[in-house]
N, C-alpha and C positions, 0 to 999 in steps of 0.2 A: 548633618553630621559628617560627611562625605567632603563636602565642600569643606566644612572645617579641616577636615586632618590635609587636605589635599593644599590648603591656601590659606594657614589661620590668620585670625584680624592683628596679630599684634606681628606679624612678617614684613619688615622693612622692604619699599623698593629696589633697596641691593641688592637683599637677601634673595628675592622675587625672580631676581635677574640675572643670578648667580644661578638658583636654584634648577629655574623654569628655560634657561637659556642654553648653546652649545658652554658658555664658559663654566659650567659643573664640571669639568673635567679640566681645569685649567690647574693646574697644580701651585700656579701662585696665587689661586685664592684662596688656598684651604685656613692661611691665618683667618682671615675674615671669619669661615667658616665655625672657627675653631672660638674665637672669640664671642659670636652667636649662640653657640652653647653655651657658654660660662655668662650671659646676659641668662638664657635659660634656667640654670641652674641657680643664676641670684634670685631672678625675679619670678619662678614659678608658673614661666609661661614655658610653652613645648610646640616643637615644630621637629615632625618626623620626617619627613622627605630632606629636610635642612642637613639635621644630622646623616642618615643615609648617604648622603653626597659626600658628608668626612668619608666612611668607611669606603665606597668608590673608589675615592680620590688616594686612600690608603692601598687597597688593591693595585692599582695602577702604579702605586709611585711608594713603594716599601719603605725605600730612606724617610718617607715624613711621616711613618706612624707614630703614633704616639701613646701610651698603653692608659695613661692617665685619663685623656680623652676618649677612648674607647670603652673605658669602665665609668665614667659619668653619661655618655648616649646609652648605654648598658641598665643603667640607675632610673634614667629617666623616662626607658623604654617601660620598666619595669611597669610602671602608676599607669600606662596605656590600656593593660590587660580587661575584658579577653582579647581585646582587637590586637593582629598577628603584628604588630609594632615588634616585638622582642624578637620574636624568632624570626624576621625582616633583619633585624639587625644582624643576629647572628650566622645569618645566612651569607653574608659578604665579608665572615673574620676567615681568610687564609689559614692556613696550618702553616705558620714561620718558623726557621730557623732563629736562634737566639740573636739580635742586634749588639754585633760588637760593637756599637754608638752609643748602646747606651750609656750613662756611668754608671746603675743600679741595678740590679736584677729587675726582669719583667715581673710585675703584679699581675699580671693579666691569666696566666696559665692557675696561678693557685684560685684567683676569685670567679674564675667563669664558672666553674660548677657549683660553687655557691649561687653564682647570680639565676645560672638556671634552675635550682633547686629551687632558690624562693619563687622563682615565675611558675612554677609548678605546682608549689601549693598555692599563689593566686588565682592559676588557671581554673584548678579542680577548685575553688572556694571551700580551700580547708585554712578559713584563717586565724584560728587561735594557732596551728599547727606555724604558719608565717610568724605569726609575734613570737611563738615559741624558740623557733628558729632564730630568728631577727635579733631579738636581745640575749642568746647566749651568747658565750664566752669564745664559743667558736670564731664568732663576727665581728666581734672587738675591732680589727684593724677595720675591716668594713664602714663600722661604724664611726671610728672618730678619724677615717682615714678621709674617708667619702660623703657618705650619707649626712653626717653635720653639718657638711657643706651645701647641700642639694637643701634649699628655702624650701620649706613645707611638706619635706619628702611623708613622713609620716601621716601626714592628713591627705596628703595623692593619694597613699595606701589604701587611707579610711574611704577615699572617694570611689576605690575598687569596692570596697564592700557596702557602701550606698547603691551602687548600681545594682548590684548584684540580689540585695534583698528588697530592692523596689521592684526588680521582677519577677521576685520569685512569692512575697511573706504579702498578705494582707493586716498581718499581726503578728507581733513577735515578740516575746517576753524581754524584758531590758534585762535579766541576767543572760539571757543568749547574745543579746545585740551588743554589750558591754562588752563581751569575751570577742567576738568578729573584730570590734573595734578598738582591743584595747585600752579602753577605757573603764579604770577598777576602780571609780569614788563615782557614786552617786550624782554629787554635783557636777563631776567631766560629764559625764554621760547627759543628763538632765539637761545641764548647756547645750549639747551638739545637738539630742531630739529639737530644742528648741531653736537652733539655728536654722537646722532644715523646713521648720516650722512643722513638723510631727506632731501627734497628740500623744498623751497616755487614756488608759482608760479609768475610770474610777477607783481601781483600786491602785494604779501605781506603779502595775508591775507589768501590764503590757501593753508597746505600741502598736499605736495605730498606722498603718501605711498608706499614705493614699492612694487613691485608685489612679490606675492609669492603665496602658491598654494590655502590658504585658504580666499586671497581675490577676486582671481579671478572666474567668473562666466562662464562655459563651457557648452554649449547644450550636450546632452547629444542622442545621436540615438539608438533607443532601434529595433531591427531588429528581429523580429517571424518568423520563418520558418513553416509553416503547411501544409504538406503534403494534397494531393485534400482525397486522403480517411478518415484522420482525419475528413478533413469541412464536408465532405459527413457527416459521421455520429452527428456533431456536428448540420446541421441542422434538419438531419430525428431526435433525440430527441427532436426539437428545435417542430419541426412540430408535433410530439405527443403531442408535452404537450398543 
């Protein structure tokens, strides 16, 4: 897992060398960089250290920020959760003055505490309270600004909360798992158990989760060895005191 976030399989040898090389601070690669991400955002693949190196590249060199870009590394840090992807990113956003370059008002100051809000309810996994969020009215530009544009943002989402109750639920009623995931018809839901290749149980109404290491619960036998002249002495202090 490690080696993936650090070097994943779909990272071009530019990228690689861009990346992993002194030229991440080259300020004439950030188009490349910049470009990278928006292959990301088409094709549903993700590379965090990639983007990281935009936000760098931004710190050092103000004139080339870009707020558009930093709200889609933003979006796409989001589906990384719980791994510290997001707040990595937002670790390297400046406190800027307004860009007289630009010719539009910055996006970026009204959407960041939305974008932090919703990593928050993914973090704590309160995610009906996400979808909640997510599709008011509040998000509107969010949503047909940004997020239409990010290939499969939604089901990233979903992949937050697969993780999340394969570690935690041995079983879980599909009106619970329906509301995590969004999914209000029968047949959505029915599909997706059946993609992940999940069961129900006989009656229909709860899944089955497979085992794996971090839902199952193991006694654990913790075994002390203490020698009689240890005890000896551990009660003569016991007995002074």
């Amino acid at each position: 897992m490690t080696s993936t976030w650090f070097s994943p399989a779909t990272r071009t040898e530019l990228i690689e060398s861009l990346v992993s090389g002194v030229d991440r601070y080259n300020p004439s690669n950030v188009g490349i960089l910049e470009d990278y991400l928006y292959h990301q955002i088409r094709s549903q693949e993700y590379d965090c250290l990639a983007n990281l190196a935009i936000l760098k590249l931004y710190q050092f060199n103000p004139d080339l920020y870009n707020p558009d870009v930093v709200i889609n590394i933003l979006i796409k840090a989001l589906a990384a959760a719980p791994a510290p992807d997001f707040n990595l990113c937002i670790s390297l956003l400046d406190e800027r003055p307004p860009n007289a370059n630009m010719e539009e008002p910055d996006p970026l100051p009204s959407l960041l505490p939305i974008l932090q809000g919703l990593h928050h309810l993914l973090y704590r996994c309160r995610f009906p309270a996400f979808w909640r969020a997510y599709r008011s009215d509040d998000l509107e530009a969010l949503r047909d600004n940004y997020t239409i544009e990010c290939a499969g943002f939604e089901d990233s989402i979903r992949e937050v909360v697969i993780r999340a109750v394969k570690s935690t639920f041995t079983r879980i009623s599909t009106d619970r798992l329906g509301l995590y995931l969004d999914l209000n018809t029968p047949e959505e839901l029915n599909a997706y158990i059946e993609k992940l290749g999940w069961t129900l149980d006989s009656s229909g109404t709860v899944v089955n989760v497979p085992s794996n290491p971090d839902n199952q619960i193991e006694a654990t036998v913790v075994q002390e060895n203490i020698k009689l002249p240890q005890l000896t002495k551990v009660i003569s202090q016991a007995a002074k005191a």
